[in-house]
C-alpha positions in Angstrom: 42.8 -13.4 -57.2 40.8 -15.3 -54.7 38.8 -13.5 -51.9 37.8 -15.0 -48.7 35.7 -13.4 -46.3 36.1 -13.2 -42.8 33.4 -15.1 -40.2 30.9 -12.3 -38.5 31.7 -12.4 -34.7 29.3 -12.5 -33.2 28.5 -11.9 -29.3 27.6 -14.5 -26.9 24.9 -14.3 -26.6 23.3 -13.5 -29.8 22.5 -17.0 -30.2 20.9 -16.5 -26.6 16.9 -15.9 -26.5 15.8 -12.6 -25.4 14.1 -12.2 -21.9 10.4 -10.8 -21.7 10.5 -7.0 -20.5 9.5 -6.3 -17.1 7.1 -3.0 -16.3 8.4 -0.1 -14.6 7.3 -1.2 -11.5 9.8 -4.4 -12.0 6.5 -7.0 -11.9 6.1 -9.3 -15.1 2.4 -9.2 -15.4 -0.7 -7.4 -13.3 -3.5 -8.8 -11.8 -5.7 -10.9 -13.2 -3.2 -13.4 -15.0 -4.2 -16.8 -16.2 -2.8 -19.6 -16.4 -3.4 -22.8 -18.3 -1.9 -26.0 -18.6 -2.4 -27.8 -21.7 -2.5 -32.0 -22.4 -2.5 -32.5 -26.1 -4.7 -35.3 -26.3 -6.6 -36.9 -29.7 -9.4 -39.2 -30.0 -10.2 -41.8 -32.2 -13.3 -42.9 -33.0 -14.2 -46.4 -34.1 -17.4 -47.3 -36.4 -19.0 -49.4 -33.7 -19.3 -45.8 -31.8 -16.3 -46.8 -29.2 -13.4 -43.5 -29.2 -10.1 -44.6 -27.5 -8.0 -41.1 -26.2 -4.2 -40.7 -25.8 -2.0 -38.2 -25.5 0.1 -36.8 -28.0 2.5 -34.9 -26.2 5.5 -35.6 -24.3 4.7 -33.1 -21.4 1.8 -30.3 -20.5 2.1 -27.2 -22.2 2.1 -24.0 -20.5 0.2 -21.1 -21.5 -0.4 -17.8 -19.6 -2.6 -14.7 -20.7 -1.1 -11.5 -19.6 -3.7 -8.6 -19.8 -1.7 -5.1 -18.9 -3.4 -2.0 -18.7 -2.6 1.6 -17.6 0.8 1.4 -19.8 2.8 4.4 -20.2 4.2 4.9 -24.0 7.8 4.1 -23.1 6.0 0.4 -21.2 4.4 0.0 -24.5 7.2 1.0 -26.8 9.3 -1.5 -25.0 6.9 -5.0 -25.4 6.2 -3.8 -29.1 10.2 -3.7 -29.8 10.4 -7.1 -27.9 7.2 -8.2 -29.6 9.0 -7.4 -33.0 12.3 -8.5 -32.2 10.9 -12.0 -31.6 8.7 -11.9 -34.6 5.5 -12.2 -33.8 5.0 -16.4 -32.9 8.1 -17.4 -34.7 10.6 -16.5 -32.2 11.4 -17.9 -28.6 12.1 -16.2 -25.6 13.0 -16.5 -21.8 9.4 -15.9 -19.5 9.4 -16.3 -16.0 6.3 -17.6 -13.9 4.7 -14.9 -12.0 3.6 -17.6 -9.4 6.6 -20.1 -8.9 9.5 -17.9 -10.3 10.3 -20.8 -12.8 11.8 -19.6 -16.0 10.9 -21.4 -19.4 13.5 -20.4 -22.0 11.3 -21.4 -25.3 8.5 -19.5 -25.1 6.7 -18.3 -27.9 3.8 -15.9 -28.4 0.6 -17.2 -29.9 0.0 -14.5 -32.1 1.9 -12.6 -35.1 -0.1 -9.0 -34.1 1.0 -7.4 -31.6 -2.2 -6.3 -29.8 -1.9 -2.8 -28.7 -5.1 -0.5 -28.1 -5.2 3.0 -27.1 -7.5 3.6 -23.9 -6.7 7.3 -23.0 -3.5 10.1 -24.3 -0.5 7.5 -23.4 -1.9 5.4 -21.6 -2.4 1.9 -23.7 -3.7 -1.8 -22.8 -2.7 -5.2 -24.1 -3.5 -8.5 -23.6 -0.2 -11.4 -24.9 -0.9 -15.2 -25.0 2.5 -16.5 -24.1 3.2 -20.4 -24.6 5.6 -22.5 -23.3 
């Protein structure tokens, strides 16, 4: 007897990146964010002393630091469940640009802990390096 097993459906958008969470108050981030823009460039260096740079990226990276503080334990609760879902740096995500309201959909984070520290009875502060 010969069993065959039947495909998982799976929903639309399962194959879809998740989005980054928004606070309660709706904003991505809180004042100060940075932002950075990043050239991958290498230099070579010849033995007569002479270096010769290039780039070795097709484009500029983005990368902002988020640093949110005054979090409520549900606020917090939330980015650790994303943070997990995405798995640490491995995963991608959808992350919108607090200043030009341009969304990146392969974003990553640049770290595999997720960085949560406990300032006062539920209320908790983090600081995510997202990358683009």
């Amino acid at each position: 007897m010969l069993l065959c097993r039947q495909p998982i459906a799976r929903s639309p958008q399962s194959d879809m990146p998740g989005t980054f969470p928004t606070l309660r108050t709706g904003a991505i981030a809180q004042y100060p964010l940075t932002r950075k823009l990043h050239l991958g460039t290498e230099v070579v260096r010849f033995l007569d002393g002479c270096a010769q740079a290039y780039r070795n990226q097709a484009a500029a990276r983005q990368r902002w630091v988020i640093d949110l503080a005054l979090l409520n334990e549900t606020e917090v609760g939330a980015l650790r469940e994303f943070f997990e879902e995405q798995k640490g740096a491995w995963g991608t995500f959808r992350f919108t640009d607090p200043w030009t309201g341009t969304t990146f959909d392969s974003c990553s984070f640049d770290d595999d802990v997720f960085p949560e520290q406990q300032d006062a009875e539920g209320r908790y502060a983090i600081r995510l390096v997202i990358r683009a």
